[in-house]
N, C-alpha and C positions, 0 to 999 in steps of 0.2 A: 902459676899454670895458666889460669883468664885472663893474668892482668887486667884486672877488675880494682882489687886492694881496698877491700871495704871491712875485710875480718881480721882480729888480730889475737894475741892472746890479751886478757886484764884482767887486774886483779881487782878486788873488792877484799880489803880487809886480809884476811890470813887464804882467801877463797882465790883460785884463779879459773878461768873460765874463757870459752873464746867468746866473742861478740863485735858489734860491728863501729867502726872508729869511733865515731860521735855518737855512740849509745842512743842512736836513729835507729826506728824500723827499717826493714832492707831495701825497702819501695825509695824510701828518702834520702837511701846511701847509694843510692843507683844501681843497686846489685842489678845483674843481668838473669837469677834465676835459674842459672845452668845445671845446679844440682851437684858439683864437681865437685864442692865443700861435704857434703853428703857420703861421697864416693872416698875421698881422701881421710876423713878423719880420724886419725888413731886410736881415735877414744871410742868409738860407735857415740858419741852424744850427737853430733849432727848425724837425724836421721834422717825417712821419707816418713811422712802420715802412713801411707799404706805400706804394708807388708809383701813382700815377693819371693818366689825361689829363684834361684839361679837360670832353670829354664824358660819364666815367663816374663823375665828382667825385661828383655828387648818391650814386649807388648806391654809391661805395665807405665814404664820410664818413657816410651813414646807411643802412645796412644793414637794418633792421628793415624799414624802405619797399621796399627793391628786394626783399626774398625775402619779402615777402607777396605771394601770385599777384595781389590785386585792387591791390596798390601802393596801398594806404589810408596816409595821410598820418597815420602811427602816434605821430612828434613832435609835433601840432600837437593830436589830442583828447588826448593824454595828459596836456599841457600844459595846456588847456583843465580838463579834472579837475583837475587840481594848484589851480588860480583856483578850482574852485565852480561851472565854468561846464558843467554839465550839457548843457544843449539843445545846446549850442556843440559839445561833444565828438558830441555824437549823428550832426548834421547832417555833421559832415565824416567819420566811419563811412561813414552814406548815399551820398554824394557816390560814392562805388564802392560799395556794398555796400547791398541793400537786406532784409538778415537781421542786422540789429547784435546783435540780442537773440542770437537764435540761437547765432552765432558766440561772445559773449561768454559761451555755456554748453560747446558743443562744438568752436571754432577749434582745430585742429592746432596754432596759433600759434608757427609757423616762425622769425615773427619773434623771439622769444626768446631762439630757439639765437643768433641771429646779435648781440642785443642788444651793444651796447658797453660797456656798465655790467657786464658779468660779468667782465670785464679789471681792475675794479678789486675787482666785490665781486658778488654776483647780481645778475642780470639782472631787466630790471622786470615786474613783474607783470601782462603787457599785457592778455592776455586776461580778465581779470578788473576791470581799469581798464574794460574796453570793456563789460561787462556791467555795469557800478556805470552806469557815462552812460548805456547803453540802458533801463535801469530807471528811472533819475530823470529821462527825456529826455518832457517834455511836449509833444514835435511841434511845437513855434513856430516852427520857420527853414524844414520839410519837408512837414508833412502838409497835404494841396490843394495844397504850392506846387510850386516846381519846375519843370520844361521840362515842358511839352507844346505840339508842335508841331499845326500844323491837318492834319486829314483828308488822307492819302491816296488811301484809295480803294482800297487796295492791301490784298489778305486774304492773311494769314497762320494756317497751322496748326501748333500747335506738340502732339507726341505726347507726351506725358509731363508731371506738373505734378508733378519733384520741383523740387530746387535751382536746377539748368543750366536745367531749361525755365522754370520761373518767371521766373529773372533775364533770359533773353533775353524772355519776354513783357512784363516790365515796359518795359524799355528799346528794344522795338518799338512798344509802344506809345505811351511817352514820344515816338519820332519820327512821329505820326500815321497808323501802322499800325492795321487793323482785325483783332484777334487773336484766336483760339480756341483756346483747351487742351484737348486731353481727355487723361482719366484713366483707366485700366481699376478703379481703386481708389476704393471711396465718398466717399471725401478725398482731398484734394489734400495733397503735401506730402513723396510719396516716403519716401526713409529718414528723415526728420525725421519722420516720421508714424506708420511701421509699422517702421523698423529700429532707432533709437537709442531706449534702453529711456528710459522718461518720468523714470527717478531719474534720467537728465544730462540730460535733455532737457523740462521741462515741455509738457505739449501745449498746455497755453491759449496758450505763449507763440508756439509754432509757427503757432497757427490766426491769432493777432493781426496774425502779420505778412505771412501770407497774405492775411488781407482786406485790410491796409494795399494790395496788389501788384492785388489783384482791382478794389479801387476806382476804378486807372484806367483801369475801362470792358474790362475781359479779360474774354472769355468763357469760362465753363470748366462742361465738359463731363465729369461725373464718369459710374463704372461704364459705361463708353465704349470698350472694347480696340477699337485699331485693327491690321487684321491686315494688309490691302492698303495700303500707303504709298503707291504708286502711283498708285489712285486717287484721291488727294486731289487730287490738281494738276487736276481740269478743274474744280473749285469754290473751287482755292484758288493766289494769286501765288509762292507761294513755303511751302514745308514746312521744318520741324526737328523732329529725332527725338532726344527729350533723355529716354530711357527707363529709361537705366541699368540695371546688370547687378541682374535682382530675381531671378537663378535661380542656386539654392545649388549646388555642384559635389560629386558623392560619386567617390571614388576608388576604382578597382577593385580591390577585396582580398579575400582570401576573407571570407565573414562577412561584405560590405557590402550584400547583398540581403536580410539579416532585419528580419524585425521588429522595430520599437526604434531603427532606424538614421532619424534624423532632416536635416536640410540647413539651416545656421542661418538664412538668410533665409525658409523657411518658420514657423520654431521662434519669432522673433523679431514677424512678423508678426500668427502665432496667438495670442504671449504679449498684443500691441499690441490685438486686437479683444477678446480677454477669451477664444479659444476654445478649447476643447482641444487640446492639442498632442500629445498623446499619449506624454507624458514621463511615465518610471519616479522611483523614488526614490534610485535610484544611478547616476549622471550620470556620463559622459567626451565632453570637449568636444577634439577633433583641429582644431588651431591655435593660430598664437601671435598675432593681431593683435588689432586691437580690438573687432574681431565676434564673435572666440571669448571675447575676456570680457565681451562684453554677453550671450552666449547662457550662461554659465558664471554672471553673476551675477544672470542672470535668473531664470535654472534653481534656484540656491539661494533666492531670493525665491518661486518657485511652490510651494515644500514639498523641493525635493532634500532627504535625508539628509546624501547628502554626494557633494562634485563636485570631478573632476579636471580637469587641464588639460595636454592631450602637446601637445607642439610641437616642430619639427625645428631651432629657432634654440635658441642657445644662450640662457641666460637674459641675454647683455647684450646681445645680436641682436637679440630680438625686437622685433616691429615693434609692439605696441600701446606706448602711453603709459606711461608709467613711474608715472603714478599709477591708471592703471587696475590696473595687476599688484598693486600694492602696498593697494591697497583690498580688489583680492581675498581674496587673503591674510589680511586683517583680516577677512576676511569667513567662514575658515574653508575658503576654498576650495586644495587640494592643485595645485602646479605641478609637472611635469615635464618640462625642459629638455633640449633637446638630445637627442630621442629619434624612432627612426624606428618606424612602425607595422605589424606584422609580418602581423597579420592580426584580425580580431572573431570570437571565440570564441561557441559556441551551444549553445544546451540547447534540444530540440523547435520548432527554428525562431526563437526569439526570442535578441537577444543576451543573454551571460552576461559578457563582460568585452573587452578590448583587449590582444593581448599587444606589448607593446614591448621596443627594444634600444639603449642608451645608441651615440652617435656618435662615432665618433676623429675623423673628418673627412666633411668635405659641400661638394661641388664643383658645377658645373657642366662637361658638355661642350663640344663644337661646335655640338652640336645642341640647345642648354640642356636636358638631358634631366641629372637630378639624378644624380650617383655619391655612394653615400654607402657608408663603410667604418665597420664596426660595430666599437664595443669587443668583442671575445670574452669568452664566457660572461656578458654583462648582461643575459639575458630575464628580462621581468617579466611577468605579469599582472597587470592592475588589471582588478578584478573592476567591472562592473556589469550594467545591464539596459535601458542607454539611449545611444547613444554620437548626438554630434550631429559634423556632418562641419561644419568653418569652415575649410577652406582655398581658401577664394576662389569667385566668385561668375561669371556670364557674363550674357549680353544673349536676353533672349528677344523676339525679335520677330518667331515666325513664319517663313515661309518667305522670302518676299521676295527671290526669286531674284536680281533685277537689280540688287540690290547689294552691291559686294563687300565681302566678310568678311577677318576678321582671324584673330588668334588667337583661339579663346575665343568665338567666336561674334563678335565685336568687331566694328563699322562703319570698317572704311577711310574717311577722308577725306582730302580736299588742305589740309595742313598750315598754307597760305599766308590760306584764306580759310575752310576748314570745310565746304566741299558734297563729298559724299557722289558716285558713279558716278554718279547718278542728276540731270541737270540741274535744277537749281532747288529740289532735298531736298539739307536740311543737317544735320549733326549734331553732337551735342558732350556733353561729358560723362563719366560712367561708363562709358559701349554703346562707347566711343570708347577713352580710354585707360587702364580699368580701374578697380579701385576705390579713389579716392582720400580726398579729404578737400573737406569743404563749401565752404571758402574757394578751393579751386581749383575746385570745379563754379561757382562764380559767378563768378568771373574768367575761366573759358572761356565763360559764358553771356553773358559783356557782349562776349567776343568775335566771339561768332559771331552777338550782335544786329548789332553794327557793318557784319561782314560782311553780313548779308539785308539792311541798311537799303541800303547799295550797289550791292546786287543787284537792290532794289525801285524805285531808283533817287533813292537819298537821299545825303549824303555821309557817313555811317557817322559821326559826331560823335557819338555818344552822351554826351558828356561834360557836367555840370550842376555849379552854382556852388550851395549850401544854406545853406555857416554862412557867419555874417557874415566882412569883411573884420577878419582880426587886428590889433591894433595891439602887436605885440609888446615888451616893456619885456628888451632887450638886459641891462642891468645884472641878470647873478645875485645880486651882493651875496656874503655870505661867510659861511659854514655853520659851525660847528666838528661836528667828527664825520661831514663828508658822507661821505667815501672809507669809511668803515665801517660805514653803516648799510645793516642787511640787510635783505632782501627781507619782505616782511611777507604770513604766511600763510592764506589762507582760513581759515575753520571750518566742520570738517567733522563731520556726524554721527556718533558715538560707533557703531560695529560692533555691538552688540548692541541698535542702536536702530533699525538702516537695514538687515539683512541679512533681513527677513521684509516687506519694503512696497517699494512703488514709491516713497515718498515724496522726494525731492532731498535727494540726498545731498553736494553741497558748494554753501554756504548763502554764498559769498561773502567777501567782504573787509567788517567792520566798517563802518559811517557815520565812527567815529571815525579811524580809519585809513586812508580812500580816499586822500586827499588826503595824506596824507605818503609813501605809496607813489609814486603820482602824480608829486611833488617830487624824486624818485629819480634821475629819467632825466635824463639830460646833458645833453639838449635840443641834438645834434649838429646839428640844420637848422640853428642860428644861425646856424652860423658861415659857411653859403652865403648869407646875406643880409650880409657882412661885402663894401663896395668892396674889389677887386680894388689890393692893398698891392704898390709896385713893392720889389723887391731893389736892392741897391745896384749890381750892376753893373749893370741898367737905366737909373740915374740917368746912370750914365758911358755910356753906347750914347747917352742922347739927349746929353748936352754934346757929345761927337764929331761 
């Protein structure tokens, strides 16, 4: 079936059993992993370690699909790259996902963690596979084509033109809704626009794939703050408020009302138009995620001297990326771990430094109100004259009394469908459950299209067919060296080339490289397209 040919039946003694030619582990007979031995054997003796039923087979047997929020069919473009086939890979991105570029710079890419390939050796190199196909992907299966259904008639207003709102405008549209976006921002595009500094994020690529989203006929209304939600419903069928949290949070400490005290979504914005930020030379960035080192590595690219980084997670807690820290670092920038903020220290009104206290422990109550127990005698002072607050963001939209709030300023909504206290305004996004990550704002956006296309009185189908039909060739064939070959790395700009410019600073996986990276992946869908193999006591149930 894989043409692999590492299993056979043998015997031992009066005993027969299958096992693999040269009574080698299966890493050392070059098995490929596929699971198809599992799938086929008559006996139930080749099993899986985990247990499944029938209906969560897909999500347990390919993991990388179920825990990407948009469920992007991650075996089938990786596969597609592995062949050369670029546009191929692009289109089924698309098919969920109408940011592939995007994602292929800044995806979370969850799916990694869960990859099956890191059981034998690392995990594949997805998100950068998906950035290689969005760059070579010339629009032949997607651009003009696609679902567009005819005129409804039916006007939707969407408040915000980042991620969440884009992606449900597209796919409102896609169902023959008449849509309008505005933006209180001269651009459209949210954190991709004014949060995520342009070294991870190019903006040409951002703008590209906005017009791609704009050209199906979306209207969008920039420098436009809408402050009455309310009002929109006697000109418009149906509202969504896809606004997300653009308002920085400062914590009340003494010393957080001087001068010098900054809020990284203002800090990252100003860095984004080009304007003053009003940042010193001696920089402390309060947080550990990945906002505080884009305001941290941003802060060193504006002129910092030199820039710290306090954070209350331990250094293997922290929530940014583990190559963002780690770039830092190269970058000259100081971490400190696992430390709580005592207070901002002041010389004539302007800060002068941060004093902190190392952690023994950091709990939550009942009331998730933080207890934290200080190592004794650890105070420090880290001196500077700029301290930026990154510990989390909230939802500014105004008073808008009639609907109800969460924590954090957050928009309540019904779980089930997405609309808001307010009948017929719907919302989703960051304003919703916080600040996450791009591939989840477009996975709840295709949500809560489905839901208004329903509401408008559509059947919430959003779903589109792009890349061609696969004709997949079952036969692996047989590797030597497969179980060993490691993951293969970007290149990244040398530290003393990328720590004073915006310029992008990881430049990708090689032309010569894509494709054996690509070849990695175990290609665990097959074996769901493998007829349903009876067990032997099956055979004996039917002769009975």
């Amino acid at each position: 079936m894989r043409h692999v040919g590492i299993l056979d039946y043998k015997k031992k003694g009066v005993e027969s059993y299958v096992g693999t030619l040269h009574e080698k582990l299966l890493k050392d007979e070059d098995c490929r992993f596929c699971g198809a031995c599992a799938e086929v054997c008559p006996t139930g003796t080749i099993r899986d370690i985990a247990s499944y039923s029938a209906s969560d087979k897909w999500d347990q047997l390919i993991p990388c699909h179920s825990a990407c929020p948009a469920h992007t069919d991650v075996p089938r473009y990786v596969r597609y790259v592995s062949e050369g086939k670029y546009d191929e890979a692009a289109a089924v991105v698309r098919e969920k996902a109408p940011f592939p570029h995007v994602l292929g710079y800044v995806c979370n890419h969850v799916c990694e963690g869960e990859c099956r390939r890191q059981a034998v050796s690392d995990p594949i190199s997805i998100r950068n596979i998906k950035r290689y196909a969005a760059e070579h992907d010339t629009g032949r299966y997607w651009h003009h084509k696609g679902k567009q259904l005819p005129d409804t008639n039916k006007k939707v207003a969407i408040v915000g033109a980042g991620v969440a709102g884009l992606t449900a405008a597209y796919y409102l549209r896609k169902q023959g809704h008449d849509v309008t976006v505005f933006e209180q921002q001269e651009k459209a595009g949210g954190m991709m626009q004014y949060g995520i500094p342009s070294y991870r994020l190019p903006r040409k690529n951002v703008d590209e794939e906005i017009n791609y989203i704009l050209e199906t006929g979306i209207h969008l209304k920039t420098n436009h703050r809408i402050d009455d939600v309310n009002a929109l419903k006697k000109d418009y069928d149906a509202i969504l408020l896809a606004v997300g949290n653009q308002q920085g949070r400062i914590l009340k400490m003494e010393g957080s009302d001087a001068s010098g005290v900054l809020t990284n979504l203002s800090f990252l914005r100003q860095v984004a138009k080009g304007q003053e930020t009003g940042m010193g030379e001696h920089v402390i960035v309060l947080g550990g995620g990945n906002v505080a080192f884009d305001c941290a590595r941003s802060a060193k690219r504006m002129g910092a001297k030199d820039v710290h980084v306090a954070a209350l997670e331990a250094r293997d807690k922290m929530t940014a990326d583990e190559e963002e820290i780690l770039e830092a670092i190269e970058e000259g920038i100081t971490i400190h771990p696992g430390v709580t903020f005592e207070h901002i220290t002041t010389k004539d009104g302007h800060v002068s430094g941060v004093g902190i206290s190392k952690i023994a422990s950091f709990t939550f109550d009942e009331n998730r109100q933080a207890v934290i127990e200080k190592v004794p005698d650890s105070y420090e002072l880290i001196a500077g004259d700029t301290v930026i607050f990154a510990v989390g963001q909230s939802c500014d939209l105004g008073e808008n009394k009639a609907l109800e709030r969460g924590k954090v300023n957050s928009i309540v909504t019904n779980e089930e469908n997405g609309m808001t206290s307010i009948e017929g305004i719907f919302a989703c996004g960051d304003a919703v459950y916080g600040t996450k990550s791009v591939i989840l704002a477009i996975a709840k956006g295709r949500e809560v299209a489905s839901s208004m296309d329903k509401y408008l009185g559509g059947d919430g189908d959003i779903s589109e067919v792009l890349a061609p039909v696969e004709h997949i060739n079952n036969a692996l064939g047989k590797r030597e060296g497969f179980g060993y070959e490691e993951r293969i790395q970007p290149t990244i700009v040398a530290p003393d080339k990328r720590k004073d410019n915006f310029n992008l600073v990881n430049l990708g996986i090689d032309d010569d490289k894509i494709k054996k990276e690509a070849s990695r992946c175990l290609q665990c869908d097959l074996r769901c397209h493998i007829t349903h193999s009876k067990i032997w006591s099956e055979y004996r149930k039917e002769q009975e």
